[in-house]
C-alpha positions in Angstrom: -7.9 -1.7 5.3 -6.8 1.7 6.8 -3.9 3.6 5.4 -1.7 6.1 5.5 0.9 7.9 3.2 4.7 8.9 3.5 4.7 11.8 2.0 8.4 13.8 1.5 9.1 17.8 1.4 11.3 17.0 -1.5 13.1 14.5 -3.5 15.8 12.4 -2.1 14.7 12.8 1.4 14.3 9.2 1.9 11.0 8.2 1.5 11.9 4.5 0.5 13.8 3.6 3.4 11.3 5.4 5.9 8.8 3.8 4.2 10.7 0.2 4.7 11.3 0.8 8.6 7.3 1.5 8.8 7.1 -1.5 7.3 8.9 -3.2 9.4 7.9 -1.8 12.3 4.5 -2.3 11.8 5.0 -6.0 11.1 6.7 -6.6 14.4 4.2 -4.8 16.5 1.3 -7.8 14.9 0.3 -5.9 11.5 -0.2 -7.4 8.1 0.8 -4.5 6.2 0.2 -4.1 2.2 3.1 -1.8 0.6 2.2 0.6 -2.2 3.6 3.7 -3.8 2.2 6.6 -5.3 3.4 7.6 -9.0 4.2 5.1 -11.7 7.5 3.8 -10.4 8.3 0.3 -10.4 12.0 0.4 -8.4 10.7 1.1 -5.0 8.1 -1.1 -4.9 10.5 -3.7 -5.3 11.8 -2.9 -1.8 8.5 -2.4 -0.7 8.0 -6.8 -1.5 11.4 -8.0 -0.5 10.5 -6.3 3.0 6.8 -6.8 3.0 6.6 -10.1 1.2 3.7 -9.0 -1.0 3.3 -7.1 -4.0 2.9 -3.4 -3.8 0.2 -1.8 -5.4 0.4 1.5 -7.6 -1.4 3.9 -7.0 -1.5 6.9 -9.7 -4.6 9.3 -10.6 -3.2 10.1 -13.8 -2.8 6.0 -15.0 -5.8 4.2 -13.3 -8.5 7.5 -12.5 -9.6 8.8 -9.0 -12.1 5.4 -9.3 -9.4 3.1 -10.4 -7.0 4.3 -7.5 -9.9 3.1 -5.1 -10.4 0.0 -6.7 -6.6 -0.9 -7.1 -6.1 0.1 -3.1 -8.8 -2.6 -2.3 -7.5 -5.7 -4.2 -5.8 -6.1 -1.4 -6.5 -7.4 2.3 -3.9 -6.3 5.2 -4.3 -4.3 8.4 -2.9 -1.1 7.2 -1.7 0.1 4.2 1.6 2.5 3.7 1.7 4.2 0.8 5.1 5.7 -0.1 4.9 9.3 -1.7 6.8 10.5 -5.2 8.9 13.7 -5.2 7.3 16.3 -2.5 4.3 15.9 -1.4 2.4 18.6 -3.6 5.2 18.1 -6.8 3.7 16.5 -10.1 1.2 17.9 -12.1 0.0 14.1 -13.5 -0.6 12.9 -10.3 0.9 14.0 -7.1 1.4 12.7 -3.8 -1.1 14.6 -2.8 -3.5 14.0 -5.4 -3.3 10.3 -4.1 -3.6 11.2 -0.7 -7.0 13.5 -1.8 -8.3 10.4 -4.1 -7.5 7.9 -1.2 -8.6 10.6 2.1 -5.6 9.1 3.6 -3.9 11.4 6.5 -0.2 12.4 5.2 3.2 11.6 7.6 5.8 14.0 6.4 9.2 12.7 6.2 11.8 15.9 7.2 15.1 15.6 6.9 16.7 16.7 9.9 19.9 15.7 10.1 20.7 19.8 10.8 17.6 20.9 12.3 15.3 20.8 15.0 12.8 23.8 15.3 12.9 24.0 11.4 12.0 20.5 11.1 8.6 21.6 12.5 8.7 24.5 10.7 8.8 22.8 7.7 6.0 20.8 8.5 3.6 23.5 9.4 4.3 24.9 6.4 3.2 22.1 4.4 0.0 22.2 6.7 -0.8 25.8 5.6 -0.1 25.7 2.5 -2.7 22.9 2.0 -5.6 25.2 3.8 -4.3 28.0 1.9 -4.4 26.4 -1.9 -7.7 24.8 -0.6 -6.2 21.3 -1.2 -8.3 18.3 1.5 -4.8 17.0 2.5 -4.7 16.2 6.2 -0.9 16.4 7.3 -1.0 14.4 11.0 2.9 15.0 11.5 6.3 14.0 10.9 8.4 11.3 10.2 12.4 12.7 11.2 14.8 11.1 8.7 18.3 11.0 9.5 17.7 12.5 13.4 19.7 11.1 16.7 18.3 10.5 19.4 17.8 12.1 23.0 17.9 16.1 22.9 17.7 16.3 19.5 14.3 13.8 18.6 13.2 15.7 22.1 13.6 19.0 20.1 11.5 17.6 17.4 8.7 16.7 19.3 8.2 19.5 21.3 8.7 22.0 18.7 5.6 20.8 16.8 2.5 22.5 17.1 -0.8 21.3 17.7 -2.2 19.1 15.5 1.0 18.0 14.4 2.1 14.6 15.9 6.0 12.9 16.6 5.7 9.8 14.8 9.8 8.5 15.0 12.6 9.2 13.3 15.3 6.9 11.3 18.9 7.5 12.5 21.7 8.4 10.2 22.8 5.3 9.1 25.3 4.1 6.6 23.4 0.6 6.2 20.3 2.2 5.5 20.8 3.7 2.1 20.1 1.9 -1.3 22.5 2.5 -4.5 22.0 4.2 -7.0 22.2 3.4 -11.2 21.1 4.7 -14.2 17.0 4.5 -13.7 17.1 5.2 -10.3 18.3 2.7 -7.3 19.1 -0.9 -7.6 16.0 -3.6 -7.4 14.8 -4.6 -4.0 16.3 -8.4 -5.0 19.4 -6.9 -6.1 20.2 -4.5 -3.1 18.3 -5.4 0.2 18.7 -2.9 2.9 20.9 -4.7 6.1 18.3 -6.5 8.0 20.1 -5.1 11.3 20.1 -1.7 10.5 16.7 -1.8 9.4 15.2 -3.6 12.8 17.2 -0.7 14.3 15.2 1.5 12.8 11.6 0.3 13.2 12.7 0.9 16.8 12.2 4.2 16.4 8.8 4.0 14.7 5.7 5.5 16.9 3.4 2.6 15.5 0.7 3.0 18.1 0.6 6.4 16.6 0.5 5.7 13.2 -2.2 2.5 13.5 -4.2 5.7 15.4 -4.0 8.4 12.4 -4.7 5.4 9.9 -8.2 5.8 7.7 -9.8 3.6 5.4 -10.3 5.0 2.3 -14.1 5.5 0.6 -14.9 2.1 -1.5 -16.0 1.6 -5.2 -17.6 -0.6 -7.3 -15.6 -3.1 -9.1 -16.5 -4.1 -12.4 -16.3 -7.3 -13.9 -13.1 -7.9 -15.8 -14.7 -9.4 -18.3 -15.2 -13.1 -19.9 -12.0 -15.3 -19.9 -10.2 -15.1 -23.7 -9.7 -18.7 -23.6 -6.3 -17.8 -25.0 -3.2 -18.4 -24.0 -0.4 -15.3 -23.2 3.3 -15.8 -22.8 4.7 -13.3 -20.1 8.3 -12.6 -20.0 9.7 -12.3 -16.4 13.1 -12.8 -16.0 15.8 -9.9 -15.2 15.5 -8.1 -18.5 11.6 -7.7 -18.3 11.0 -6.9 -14.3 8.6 -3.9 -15.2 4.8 -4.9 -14.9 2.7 -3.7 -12.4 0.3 -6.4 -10.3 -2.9 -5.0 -11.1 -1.7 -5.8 -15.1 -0.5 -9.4 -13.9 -3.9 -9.9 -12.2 -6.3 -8.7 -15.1 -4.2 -10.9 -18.0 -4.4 -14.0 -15.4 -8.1 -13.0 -14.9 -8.9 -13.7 -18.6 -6.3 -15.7 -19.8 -4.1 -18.7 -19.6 -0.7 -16.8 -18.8 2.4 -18.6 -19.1 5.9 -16.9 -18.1 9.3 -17.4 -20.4 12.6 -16.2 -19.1 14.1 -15.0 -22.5 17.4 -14.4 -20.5 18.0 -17.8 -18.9 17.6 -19.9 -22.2 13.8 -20.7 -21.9 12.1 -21.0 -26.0 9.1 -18.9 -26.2 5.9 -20.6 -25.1 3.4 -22.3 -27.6 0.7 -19.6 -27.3 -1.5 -17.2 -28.8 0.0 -13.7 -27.6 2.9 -12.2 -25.9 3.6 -9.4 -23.6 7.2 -8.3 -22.9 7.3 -6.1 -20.2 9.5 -3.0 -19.9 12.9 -3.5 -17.7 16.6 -3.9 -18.5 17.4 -5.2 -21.5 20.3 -2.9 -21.9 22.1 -4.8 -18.9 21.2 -8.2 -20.6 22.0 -7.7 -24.4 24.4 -10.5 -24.8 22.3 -12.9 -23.2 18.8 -11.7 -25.5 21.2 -11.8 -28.8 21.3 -15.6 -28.3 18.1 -16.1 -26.7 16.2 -18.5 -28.7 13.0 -17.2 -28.0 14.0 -13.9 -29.8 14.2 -16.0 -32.9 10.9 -18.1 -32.5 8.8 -14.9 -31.4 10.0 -13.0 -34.7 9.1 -16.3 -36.9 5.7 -16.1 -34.8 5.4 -12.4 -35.0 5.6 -12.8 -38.7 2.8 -15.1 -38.9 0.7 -12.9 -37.2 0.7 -13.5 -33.6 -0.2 -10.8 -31.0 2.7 -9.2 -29.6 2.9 -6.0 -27.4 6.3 -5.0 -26.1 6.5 -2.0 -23.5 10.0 0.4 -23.4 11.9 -2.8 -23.1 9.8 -4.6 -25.0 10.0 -2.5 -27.7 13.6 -2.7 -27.6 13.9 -6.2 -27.3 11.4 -6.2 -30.5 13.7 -3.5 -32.7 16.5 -4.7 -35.1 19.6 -4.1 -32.9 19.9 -2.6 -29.4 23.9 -0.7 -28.7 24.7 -0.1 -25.2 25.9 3.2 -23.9 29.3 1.3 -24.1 28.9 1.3 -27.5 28.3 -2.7 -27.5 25.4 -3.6 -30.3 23.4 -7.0 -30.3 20.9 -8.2 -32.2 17.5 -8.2 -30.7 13.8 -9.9 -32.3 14.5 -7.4 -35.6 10.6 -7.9 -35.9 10.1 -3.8 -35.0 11.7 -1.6 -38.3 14.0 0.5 -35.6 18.0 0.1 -34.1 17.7 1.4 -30.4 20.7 3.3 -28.9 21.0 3.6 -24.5 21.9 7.4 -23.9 24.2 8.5 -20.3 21.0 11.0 -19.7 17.4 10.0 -19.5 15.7 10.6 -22.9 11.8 11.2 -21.7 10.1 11.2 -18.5 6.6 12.3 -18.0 2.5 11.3 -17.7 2.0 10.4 -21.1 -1.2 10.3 -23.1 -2.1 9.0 -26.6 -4.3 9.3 -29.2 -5.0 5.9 -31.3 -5.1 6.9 -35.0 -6.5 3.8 -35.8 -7.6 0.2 -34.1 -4.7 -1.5 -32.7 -3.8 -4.1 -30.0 -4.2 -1.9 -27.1 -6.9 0.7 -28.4 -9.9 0.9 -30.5 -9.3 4.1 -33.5 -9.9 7.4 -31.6 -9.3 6.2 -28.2 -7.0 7.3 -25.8 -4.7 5.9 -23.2 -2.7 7.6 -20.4 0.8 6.1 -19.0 4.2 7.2 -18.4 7.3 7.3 -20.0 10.7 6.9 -18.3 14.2 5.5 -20.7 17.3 6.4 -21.3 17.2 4.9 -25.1 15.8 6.2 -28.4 15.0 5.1 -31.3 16.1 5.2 -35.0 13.3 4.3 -37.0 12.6 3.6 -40.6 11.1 6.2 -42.8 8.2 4.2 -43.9 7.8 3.0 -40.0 4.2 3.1 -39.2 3.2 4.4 -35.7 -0.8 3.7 -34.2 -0.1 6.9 -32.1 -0.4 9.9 -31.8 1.0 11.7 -28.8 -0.9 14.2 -27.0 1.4 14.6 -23.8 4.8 13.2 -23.7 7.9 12.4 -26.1 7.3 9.0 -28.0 9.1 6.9 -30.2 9.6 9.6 -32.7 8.1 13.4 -34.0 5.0 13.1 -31.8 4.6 9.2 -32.2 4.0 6.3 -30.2 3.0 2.7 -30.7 5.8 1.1 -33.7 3.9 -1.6 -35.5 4.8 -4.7 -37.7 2.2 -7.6 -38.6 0.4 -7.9 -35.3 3.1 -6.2 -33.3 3.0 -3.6 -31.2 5.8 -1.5 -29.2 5.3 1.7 -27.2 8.2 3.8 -25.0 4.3 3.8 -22.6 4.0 1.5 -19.6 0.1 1.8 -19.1 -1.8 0.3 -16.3 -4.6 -2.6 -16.3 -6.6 0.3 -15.2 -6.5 2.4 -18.8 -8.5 -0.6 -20.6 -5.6 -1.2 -22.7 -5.1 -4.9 -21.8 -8.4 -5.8 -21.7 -8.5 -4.5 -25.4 -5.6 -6.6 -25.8 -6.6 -9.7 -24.1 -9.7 -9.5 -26.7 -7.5 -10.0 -29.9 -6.2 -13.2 -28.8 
């Protein structure tokens, strides 16, 4: 599978929908084309299915490893992969755009904005060439993608305006249609806000795909090693609007070795008769009403209790804490199985690669391991003073004073999304 990344000169130049038209365009000239974004977001790449009609994979140096990057690019099988970039192309210092593009030897497309520029625009882009040769960095940038550019004398200004080396590969036209709203952890989910299919066969129009299918590599291969024997246990998944945060690769490994079962906490549904649960991280906030008089909150604290494996991620961990108040100042009951009362925030409370440091074992890690992830809420958390934490954080915020990973019985809640990649659900998956 060849591939090739969207990379952007900054944030907000509009990656996403770039990234969606060269879906689209691809798909109409004949491709089968596999989505997949680089960082540890899980917003875009819900775009990247509703468009693509597949999962799209993440692909992140600092989560899975150079190897694991490699490996997670491969579980799929299309004609060309796009990869969408995070921030500018060289911004990040856990795992860049570039650092992707390195791991993956994928030929970068920079997306310019240049909706008030023409020589710049290539300017810009031989810039970002140099400064790769200069810093020593093996990032091949093949051109430019022009994002909000008209046609006629002004995409003809583009194009011959680039040097050598540096190819046209389109542009997307200023477009009111193509733009995706914004809320409080980024934009809106690709089920909940669909760009207008119109304007976005409008702009695969403008796509050079002939050029892009030329540019396209296939990345170096790896070994993959065997996931490991089946648990013969059964896990309960939540998926429903409230828990939309889990990446495929995680989906993949639990269903790999165990029986997975999904609940939709939000719509009614009783939690599973199992043997573990994993509650994703998501929404909860917008859904607080509906989780206070779920009655799987109830049955998963009697179970929890008992002893019963539980690991909730950032909205997991809320949904596990006593109470959870909106930034409205609305509070609701949640599982009350974690000793903490959560509170949403206007302004995002961490965001960063995060790595930890298991102080002893626990569901995700042996004593003395660690794990990398990322951290991105807008909540915190008031915790007990006896609390008891498994981590200890070596890069990031936490839960609280330098700690991660709130336990109760056999629960386990972290403010860390981690990947498949980090061994943390495997170790998981074995104490079912």
């Amino acid at each position: 599978m060849r591939g090739v990344v969207l990379a952007g000169t900054r944030s907000g130049v509009g990656k996403t929908v770039a990234t969606l038209a060269v879906i689209r365009a691809l798909e109409a000239d004949g491709a089968t084309v596999q989505p997949a974004k680089a960082g540890p977001d899980f917003i875009d790449p819900s775009h990247h299915e509703a468009v693509a009609g597949r999962p799209s994979r993440t692909l992140d140096v600092w989560l899975e490893g150079v190897d694991g990057v490699r490996r997670n690019y491969y579980r799929s099988d299309a004609d060309v992969c796009v990869v969408e970039g995070v921030m500018g192309l060289y911004d990040g210092d856990g795992s860049s755009t570039a650092a992707v593009a390195e791991a993956l030897d994928l030929p970068v497309v920079l997306v310019v904005d240049a909706k008030a520029g023409m020589e710049s625009v290539a300017a810009t882009a031989l810039g970002f060439e140099r400064y790769a040769a200069e810093a020593g960095r093996d990032i091949d940038v093949a051109g430019v993608l022009a994002q909000r550019a008209h046609g006629g004398r002004h995409a003809d200004g583009i194009r011959e305006a680039l040097s050598d080396g540096l190819d046209y590969f389109g542009r997307i036209p200023p477009q009111g249609d193509l733009e995706i709203p914004d809320r409080h952890l980024g934009l809106h989910m690709g089920a909940e806000a669909p760009l207008d299919d119109d304007a976005l066969d409008a702009a695969a129009e403008t796509i050079r795909t002939d050029r892009l299918r030329d540019v396209a590599r296939e990345p170096p291969r790896v070994a993959v090693p065997d996931p490991g024997p089946a648990t013969g246990g059964r896990l309960a998944v939540a998926r429903d609007d409230a828990f939309r945060f889990c990446y495929p690769a995680t989906l993949e490994r639990l269903r790999a070795r165990a029986d997975v079962t999904t609940f939709a906490p939000t719509a009614g549904d009783d939690l599973p008769d199992c043997d573990g649960v994993y509650l994703p991280g998501g929404y909860p906030e917008l859904h607080g009403a509906a989780l206070a008089g779920s009655p799987a909150l109830a049955t998963l604290a009697n179970r929890a209790s008992d002893g019963l494996p539980v690991l909730g991620e950032c909205g997991g961990l809320m949904a596990l804490s006593r109470s959870l108040t909106t930034a409205d100042g609305d509070t609701h009951a949640m599982a009350g199985v974690l000793p903490a009362d959560v509170r949403m925030h206007d302004r995002y409370q961490a965001l960063d690669h995060v790595e930890l440091h298991a102080r002893t074992d626990t569901l995700t890690a042996a004593g003395g391991e660690t794990r990398r992830g990322h951290e991105f809420h807008y909540s915190s958390a008031d915790v007990d003073a006896d609390a008891r934490f498994a981590f200890d954080v070596v890069r990031g915020d936490g839960i609280a004073d330098g700690q991660d990973g709130l336990t109760a019985h056999r629960t386990l809640g972290t403010y860390a999304h981690l990947h498949a990649e980090s061994g943390a659900f495997d170790a998981f998956l074995d104490a079912l």
